[in-house]
C-alpha positions in Angstrom: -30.0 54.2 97.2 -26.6 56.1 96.7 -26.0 55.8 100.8 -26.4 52.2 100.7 -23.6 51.7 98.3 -21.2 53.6 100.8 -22.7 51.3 103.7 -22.6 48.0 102.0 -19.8 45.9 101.8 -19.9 42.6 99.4 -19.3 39.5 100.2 -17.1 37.5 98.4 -16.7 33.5 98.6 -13.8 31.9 97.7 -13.7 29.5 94.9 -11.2 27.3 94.0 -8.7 30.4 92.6 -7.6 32.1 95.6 -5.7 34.5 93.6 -9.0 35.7 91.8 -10.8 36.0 95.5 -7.9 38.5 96.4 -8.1 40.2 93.3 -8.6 43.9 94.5 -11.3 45.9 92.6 -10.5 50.0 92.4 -13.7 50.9 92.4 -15.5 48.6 95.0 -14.9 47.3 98.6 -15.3 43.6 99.5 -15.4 41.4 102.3 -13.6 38.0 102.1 -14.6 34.9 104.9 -12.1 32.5 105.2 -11.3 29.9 107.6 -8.0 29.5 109.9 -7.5 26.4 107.3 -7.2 28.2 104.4 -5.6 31.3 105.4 -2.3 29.1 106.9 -2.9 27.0 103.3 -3.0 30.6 101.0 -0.2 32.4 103.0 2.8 30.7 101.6 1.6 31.0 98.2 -0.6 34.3 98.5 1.1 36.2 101.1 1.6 39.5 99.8 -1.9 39.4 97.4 -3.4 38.7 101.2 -1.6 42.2 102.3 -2.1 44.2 99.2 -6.3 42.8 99.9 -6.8 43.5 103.5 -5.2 46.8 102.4 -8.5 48.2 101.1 -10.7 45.1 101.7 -12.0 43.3 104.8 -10.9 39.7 105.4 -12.3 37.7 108.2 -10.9 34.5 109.4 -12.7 31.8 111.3 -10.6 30.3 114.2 -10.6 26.2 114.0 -13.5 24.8 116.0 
């Protein structure tokens, strides 16, 4: 049980607060999904809580279809 909290990484979905998706978390690791659409939408406003995230936290962005 205690190695699967050092493999696991959550998930995380976004709701409709971007700023509490980026929210880092000291004590845990998370994994954020977004799409090329709302990453280019959250950058203006979000950039550097998108920097001070990826910094500890995985973000993956899916490329427009």
């Amino acid at each position: 049980l205690e190695y699967k909290s050092l493999i696991t990484i959550q998930a995380e979905k976004p709701k409709s607060d971007m700023s509490e998706a980026l929210r880092v978390d000291p004590t845990k690791v998370k994994r954020l999904s977004l799409s090329e659409k709302e990453l280019v939408k959250a950058a203006p406003s979000h950039g550097s809580d998108l920097v001070r995230f990826t910094q500890k936290n995985l973000l993956r962005i899916y490329p427009k279809g």
